[in-house]
C-alpha positions in Angstrom: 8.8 15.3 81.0 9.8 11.8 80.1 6.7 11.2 77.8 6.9 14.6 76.4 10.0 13.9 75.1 9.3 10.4 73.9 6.3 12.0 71.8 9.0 14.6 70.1 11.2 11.6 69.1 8.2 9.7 67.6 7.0 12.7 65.7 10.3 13.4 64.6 10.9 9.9 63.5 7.7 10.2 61.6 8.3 13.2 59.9 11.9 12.3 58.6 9.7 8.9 57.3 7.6 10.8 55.3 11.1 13.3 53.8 12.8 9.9 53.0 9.4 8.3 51.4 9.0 12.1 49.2 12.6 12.0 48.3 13.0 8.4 47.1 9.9 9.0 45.3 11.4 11.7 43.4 14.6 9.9 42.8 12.6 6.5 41.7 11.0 8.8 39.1 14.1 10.6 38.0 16.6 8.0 37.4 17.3 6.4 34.1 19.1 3.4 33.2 22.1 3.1 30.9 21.8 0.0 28.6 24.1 -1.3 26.2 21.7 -5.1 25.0 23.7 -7.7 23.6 24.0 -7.4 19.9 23.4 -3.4 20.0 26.4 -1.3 19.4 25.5 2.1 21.1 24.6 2.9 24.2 20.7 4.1 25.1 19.3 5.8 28.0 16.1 4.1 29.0 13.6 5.5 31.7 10.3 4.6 32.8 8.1 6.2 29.5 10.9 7.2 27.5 13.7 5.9 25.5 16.7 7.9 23.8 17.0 8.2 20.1 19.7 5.8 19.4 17.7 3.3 21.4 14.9 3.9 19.3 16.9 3.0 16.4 18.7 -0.1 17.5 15.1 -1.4 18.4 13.7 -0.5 15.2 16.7 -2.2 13.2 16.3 -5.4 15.4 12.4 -5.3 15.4 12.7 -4.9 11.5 15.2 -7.2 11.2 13.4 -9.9 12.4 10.0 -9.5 11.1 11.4 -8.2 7.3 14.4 -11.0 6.6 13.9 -14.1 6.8 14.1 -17.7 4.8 11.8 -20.9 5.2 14.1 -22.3 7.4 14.3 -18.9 9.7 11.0 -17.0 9.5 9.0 -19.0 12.6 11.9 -18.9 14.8 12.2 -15.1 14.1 8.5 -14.6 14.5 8.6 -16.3 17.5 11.6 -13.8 19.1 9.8 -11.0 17.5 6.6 -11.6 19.6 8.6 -11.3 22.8 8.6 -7.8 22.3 5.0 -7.1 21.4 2.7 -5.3 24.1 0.0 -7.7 25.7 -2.9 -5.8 24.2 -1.6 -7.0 20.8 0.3 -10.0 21.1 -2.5 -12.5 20.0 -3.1 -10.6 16.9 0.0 -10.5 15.6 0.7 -14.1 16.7 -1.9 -15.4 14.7 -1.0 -12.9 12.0 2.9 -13.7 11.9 2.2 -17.7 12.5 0.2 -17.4 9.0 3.0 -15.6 7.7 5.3 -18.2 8.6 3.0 -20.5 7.3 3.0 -19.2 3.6 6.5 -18.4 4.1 7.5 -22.3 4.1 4.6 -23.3 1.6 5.8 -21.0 -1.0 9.8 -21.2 -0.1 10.2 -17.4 -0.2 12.9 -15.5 1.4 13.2 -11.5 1.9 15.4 -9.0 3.0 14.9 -5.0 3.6 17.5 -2.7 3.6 16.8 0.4 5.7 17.7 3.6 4.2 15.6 6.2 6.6 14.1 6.0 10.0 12.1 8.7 11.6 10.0 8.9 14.5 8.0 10.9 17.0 8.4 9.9 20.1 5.4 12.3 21.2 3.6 10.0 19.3 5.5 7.0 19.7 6.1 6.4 16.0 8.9 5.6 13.9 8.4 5.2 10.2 11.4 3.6 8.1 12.1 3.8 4.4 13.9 1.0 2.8 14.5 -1.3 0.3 12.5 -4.7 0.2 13.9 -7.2 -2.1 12.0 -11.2 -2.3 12.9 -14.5 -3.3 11.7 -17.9 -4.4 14.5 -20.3 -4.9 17.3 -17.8 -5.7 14.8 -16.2 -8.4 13.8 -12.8 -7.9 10.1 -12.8 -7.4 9.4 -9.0 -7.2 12.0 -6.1 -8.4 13.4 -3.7 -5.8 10.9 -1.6 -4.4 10.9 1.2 -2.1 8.3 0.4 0.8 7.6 2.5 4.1 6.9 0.9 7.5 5.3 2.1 10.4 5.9 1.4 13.8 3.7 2.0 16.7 5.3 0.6 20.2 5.6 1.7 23.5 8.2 2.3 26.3 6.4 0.8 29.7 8.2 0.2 33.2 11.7 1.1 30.8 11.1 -1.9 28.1 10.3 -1.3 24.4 7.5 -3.0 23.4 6.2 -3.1 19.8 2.8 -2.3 19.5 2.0 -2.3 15.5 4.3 -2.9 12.6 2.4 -2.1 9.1 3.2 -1.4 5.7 2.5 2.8 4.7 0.0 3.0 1.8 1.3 5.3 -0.9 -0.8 8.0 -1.0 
């Protein structure tokens, strides 16, 4: 009788193991995280593949921020920060790519700054495309006039970070 009853308790024990394991499971996948990053004025809701609109936009504002103003003196250590948010299957591309960048940057002393007037996105297809304003400099002289450009960005939302996967310039069709 003894043993009998020690066999319920063990498979009762093992049974409410594998409820607990299924429900933490569930909650693990459920739960989101509330984020408010240094410098970002909004709150966003982040959770394991997907990221809330007004997150999508702070990110997009910083990402373009760095990678679309900068000055000789600036441009490499922006680069540098904006690489920390690239996904590993493309960081060494755009390293070299932005590196060159910075490169002709200090060669040629220019300095630009785009002014975001439109963002939209898919998050189904994880991309946002911004319209702005992209002015360029070369010693205080204008080097280009105003010009409306489009930019696309692919990223990525993996284990609740953003990661940037693309940044391009839209050809006008």
């Amino acid at each position: 009788m003894e043993n009998k009853l020690l066999k319920l308790c063990v498979i009762v024990i093992g049974l409410l193991q594998v409820v607990n394991l299924t429900w933490n499971y569930s909650i693990m996948k459920s739960s989101r995280t509330v984020v408010v990053p240094a410098g970002f004025n909004e709150k966003m809701e982040m959770s394991d593949k997907i990221i809330s609109e007004s997150g999508i936009k702070q990110y997009v504002r910083y990402v373009l921020g760095l990678a679309l103003n900068y000055n000789p003196a600036t441009a490499r250590i922006q680069f540098d920060e904006l690489l920390t948010i690239y996904a590993p299957d493309s960081f060494s591309k755009a390293k070299s790519d932005y590196y060159s960048l910075a490169d002709d940057i200090e060669k040629a002393k220019v300095s630009s700054s785009f002014f975001i007037q439109k963002i939209t996105f898919d998050q189904s297809a994880s991309v946002v495309e911004v319209q702005g304003m992209k002015k360029q400099y070369t010693n205080e002289i204008k080097v280009k006039d105003d010009k409306p450009e489009t930019y696309i960005i692919e990223y990525m939302v993996n284990s609740g970070k953003f990661l940037v996967v693309k940044i391009y310039l839209k050809e006008k069709s």
